[in-house]
C-alpha angles and dihedrals in degrees: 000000000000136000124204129231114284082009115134118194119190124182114201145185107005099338109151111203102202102189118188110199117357143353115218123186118183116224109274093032124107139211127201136165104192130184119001087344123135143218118199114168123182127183100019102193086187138032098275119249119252110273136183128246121183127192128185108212126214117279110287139173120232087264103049119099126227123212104228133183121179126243102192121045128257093022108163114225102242098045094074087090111098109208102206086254122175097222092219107230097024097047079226125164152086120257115212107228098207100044120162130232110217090170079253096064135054116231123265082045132107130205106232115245119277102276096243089058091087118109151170136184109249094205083192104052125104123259125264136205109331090353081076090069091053116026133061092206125350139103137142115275120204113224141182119288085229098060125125118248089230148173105041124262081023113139132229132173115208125188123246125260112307075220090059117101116275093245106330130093122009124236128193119234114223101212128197126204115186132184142072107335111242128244148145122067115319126193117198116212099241131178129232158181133183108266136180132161120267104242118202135063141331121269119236114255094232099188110238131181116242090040110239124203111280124209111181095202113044093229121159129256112276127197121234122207125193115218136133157190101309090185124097081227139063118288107219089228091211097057094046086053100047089045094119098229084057089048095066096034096039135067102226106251136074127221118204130192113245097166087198091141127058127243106265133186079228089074114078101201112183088321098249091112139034102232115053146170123233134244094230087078086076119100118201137212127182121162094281092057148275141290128201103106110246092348096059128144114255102190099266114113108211130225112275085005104150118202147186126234145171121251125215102185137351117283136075149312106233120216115189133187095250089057086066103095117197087189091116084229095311118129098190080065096051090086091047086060115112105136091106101018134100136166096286107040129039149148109272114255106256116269129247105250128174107179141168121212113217120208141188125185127178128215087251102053103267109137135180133176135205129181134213119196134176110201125172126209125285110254093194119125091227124037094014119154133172132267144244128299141180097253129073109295113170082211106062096011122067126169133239107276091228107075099154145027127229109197132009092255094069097037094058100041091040115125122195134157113201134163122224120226090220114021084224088057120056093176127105098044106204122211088191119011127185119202142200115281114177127185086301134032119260104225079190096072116112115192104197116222123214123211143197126178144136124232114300145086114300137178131216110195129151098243093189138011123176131171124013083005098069091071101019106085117221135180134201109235119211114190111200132166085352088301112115112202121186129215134204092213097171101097102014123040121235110243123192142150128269104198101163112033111265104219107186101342103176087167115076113037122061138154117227132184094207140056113227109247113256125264125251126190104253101265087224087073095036116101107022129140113237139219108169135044083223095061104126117238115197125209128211092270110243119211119242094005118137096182141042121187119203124212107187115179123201106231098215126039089021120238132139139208136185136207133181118224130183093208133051099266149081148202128184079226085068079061118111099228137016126309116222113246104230091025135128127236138194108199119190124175125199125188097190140035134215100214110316093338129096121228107222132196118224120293124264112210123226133177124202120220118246092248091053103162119217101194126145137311107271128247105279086187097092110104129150124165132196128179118210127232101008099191105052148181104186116005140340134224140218134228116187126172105191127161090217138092100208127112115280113220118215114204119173114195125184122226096264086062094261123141119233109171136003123181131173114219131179105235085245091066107029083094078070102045107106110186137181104043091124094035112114117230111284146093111293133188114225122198118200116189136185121170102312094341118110127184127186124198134165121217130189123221105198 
């Protein structure tokens, strides 16, 4: 490609400029590739020309910050700003559409920033204040207006226009890199330290004064690293990530600036100034997607994007030709690219992913986002990497990025919404979670939500679904009071009432692939005549379920009443009211709801004998126990007659007062219960309570 004397060329919107060979400018020509416009080069017989590229960031205020990373080589820091000039002879310039009029500026001008808003990210220096608490090495480091944006792939934020407005509103910087575009492998110097996420269980908050800094999983100090994309072109972000050098340096997941909150006294930063931004701002993307709401990442990298990410060991992240995508952000066109590819290197195909994006919005405007994917693995003979599983992978799995608080402002007013890899296990809290999908689909499957939040009205909607799940339905589960109500939130959010502040709650939220089936009274108990209200009707037992609710309908005349059990069993005694002797009934039972509606099994007829009794209630006090064989080798049994249909509570105790088992067991199933297989030879204590009543029994494993 060549362009004549006194000849500008500009390239705008999302032109791609593929140039085989070389690129020649005369003197006095120019060439420029502005907006969303790329350069891809192969084959460069010569060293390129310098070339512009101009960029227009997202609005920002005078005191927001922009992650930048350099596209040409040897651009100094404060000549990115690109002034709005009128180049003479080449009528050559870029006007800045939302220029602002000071009375000392003419419009379509900036102000350049103030000279000491110019910084980088040491990923050697020493913490400081509540970093310290976080990061092995790491912290901002001022430096000099005049600084070079090198080496290549290197990151810098710089702050907006000190003409720009103080907070509103936002203007959009039109930004100019010149020099010598950058291309070839590069390879930028990170730091790094083995990481992995603590897994267990959530430490306790104990309130100390002075507060002291609170992490809720012990997980170790990890190391961040600000680099970015160094082409004037796309990078495709999987296939940086599954690069195998990067494999091994990089933590998987990448961390981009969105500046879409002001600084506020509220933030606490890393408490070495007063006025702070918040870590929130930050959108994630991992391989199995972004966060981040409308602003989330999609896996394309953009030209002079600038990014944090993790680093696992000392050495470098590697940038190669066949990252840069020239797809303009559409994944169908990634396999039809060729222009830097050959039979030995290649952009990964693009995986199979089938998400849900989780959000959760408050009334007064707080929102979070987590995402659930299920990827299996590439089958493709180059560039193929594994899949998800249900187990930590840096790859698919990234935590929350807050990971501690640092007063007890921000702990108490936090709100997150995570998922947990395993529901015993609330560390680590995942911020995006990716998850095992074989040749078929498992409907069994539970994904536990986490929540934080203080009091106040919330909503829990699936923002976004793509692949499997346009057609798999799915439902999030809330259990509450030992009544589980499910909830298509794929089109409607879920609203409900926080009343006390939920701080880590793993028990009430969960998405779930399957409906229960529904409950049906045992048929050995449909169709009776009965003579007493206190006649025991059992239910199909349903594992895990706290509460049955009854619905029994009077034939004729029609009439219905409800009543709620803990166990698997009723009685028309259990009825609020009188039944009527003679009459017939149509009993149906439900153990969940979807939304305010019980989902009922089918009815089970009864008729009640005309001389139906409705005497009172019987004495509940009856209650013998035997345990078979005592003493024992393997297991014991247990044989209870109790007049009573409450839950019967098991406790063992050793002899030095230490508990060893409980179970709770409905007096229908304790013939079944078989305990002591795992119990080491020696004299126990067993407790056996129902209601008031206590027993106590000692058994002998020889």
């Amino acid at each position: 490609m060549e362009v004549l004397p006194n000849v500008t060329v500009r390239f705008k919107d999302q032109a791609i400029l593929k140039v085989f060979n070389n690129i020649v400018l005369s003197a006095t020509a120019r060439l420029a590739l502005e907006d969303n416009a790329q350069l891809l080069q192969k084959n460069p017989g010569t060293v390129p020309p310098p070339i512009d590229i101009v960029r227009l960031t997202n609005p920002i205020s005078k005191r927001d910050y922009t992650y930048f990373c350099s596209p040409v080589g040897g651009q100094q820091l404060n000549l990115i700003t690109d002034y709005g000039y009128n180049n003479g002879d080449l009528n050559f310039g870029y006007m800045n559409p939302n220029g602002y009029s000071n009375g000392l500026l003419t419009p379509n001008t900036y102000n350049t920033p103030l000279f000491d808003k110019y910084f980088t990210w040491n990923q050697y220096g020493s913490p400081v204040g509540y970093d310290t608490y976080l990061l092995s090495t790491g912290k901002w480091q001022n430096i000099p207006e005049t600084s070079l944006m090198d080496p290549a792939g290197k990151g810098y934020i710089v702050r907006g226009p000190n003409s720009f407005h103080e907070i509103s509103p936002k203007q959009r910087w039109q930004v100019k890199f010149t020099g010598i575009p950058n291309s070839g492998d590069i390879y930028t110097a990170i730091a790094g330290n083995s990481y992995t996420p603590y897994n267990g269980t959530i430490t306790p908050y104990v309130p100390v004064v002075p507060f002291v800094p609170y992490e809720p999983c012990n997980n170790d100090l990890y190391t961040w690293n600000l680099i970015g994309n160094p082409y004037p072109s796309m990078l495709d972000a999987d296939t940086f990530l599954t690069n195998p050098a990067n494999v091994i340096n990089l933590g998987g997941a990448l961390y981009f600036w969105t500046h879409g909150s002001d600084f506020s006294y509220i933030n606490p930063g890393n408490g070495t100034t007063a006025l702070n931004y918040t870590e929130d701002d930050y959108d994630i993307y991992n391989l199995t997607g972004g966060i981040g709401g409308a602003r989330r990442p999609n896996g394309k990298i953009a030209t002079c994007q600038g990014f944090f990410t993790t680093g696992l060991a000392n050495g470098s992240a590697t940038f190669k030709e066949d990252m840069r995508d020239d797809s303009m952000n559409d994944p169908t066109q990634i396999n039809n690219q060729v222009f830097f590819r050959n039979g030995s290197s290649s952009m990964i195909s693009p995986l199979v992913k089938n998400r849900i994006w989780v959000t959760l919005n408050s009334a007064s405007g707080a929102f979070k986002e987590t995402l659930i994917g299920y990827i299996p693995a590439a089958n493709t003979t180059n560039g193929a990497i594994a899949g998800s599983v249900n187990g930590y992978d840096k790859m698919y799995d990234t935590e929350l990025l807050k990971t501690i608080y640092n007063t007890d402002s921000e702990l108490s007013n936090r709100v997150e919404l995570y998922t947990l890899i395993n529901p015993t296990t609330p560390c680590p809290r995942l911020a995006i979670q990716g998850r095992t999908l074989g040749t078929t689909f498992n409907t069994s499957d539970v994904v536990t939500l986490g929540i934080s939040c203080p009091g106040g009205t919330y909503t829990i909607k699936a923002d976004t679904f793509d692949g499997m799940f346009s057609s798999q339905l799915f439902w999030l589960k809330e259990t509450l009071a030992g009544i589980s109500t499910y909830y298509d939130i794929r089109t409607t959010g879920y609203t409900f009432n926080v009343t006390t502040a939920l701080k880590d709650n793993v028990s009430r939220f969960q998405i779930v692939f399957q409906l229960p089936a529904l409950t049906n009274i045992n048929p050995t108990y449909c169709n009776l005549t009965i003579a007493s209200q206190w006649t025991t009707i059992y239910t199909e037992q349903v594992s895990g379920a706290t509460q049955y609710h009854y619905l029994v309908e009077r034939v004729s005349p029609t009439d219905s009443r409800q009543c709620d059990r803990t166990v698997s069993n009723f009685q028309f005694g259990n009825l609020a009211g009188a039944s009527t002797p003679g009459a017939q009934y149509d009993i149906r039972v439900a153990t969940y709801k979807i939304g305010t509606v019980w989902q009922y099994g089918s009815p089970c007829r009864e008729t009640l004998t005309a001389s139906y009794t409705r005497h009172a209630s019987p004495d509940f006090s009856i209650f013998e126990a035997k345990i078979y064989p005592n003493p024992f080798t393997s297991n014991f049994n247990l044989d209870i007659n109790t007049s009573s249909n409450e839950l019967v509570e098991i406790i063992i105790y050793d002899l030095l007062g230490r508990p060893i088992e409980t179970r709770k067991v409905n007096p229908s199933d304790l013939e079944t219960q078989e305990i002591g297989s795992n119990y080491a030879s020696g004299i126990y204590n067993l407790i056996l309570k129902q209601g008031e009543i206590i027993k106590t029994l000692r058994i002998l494993k020889r």
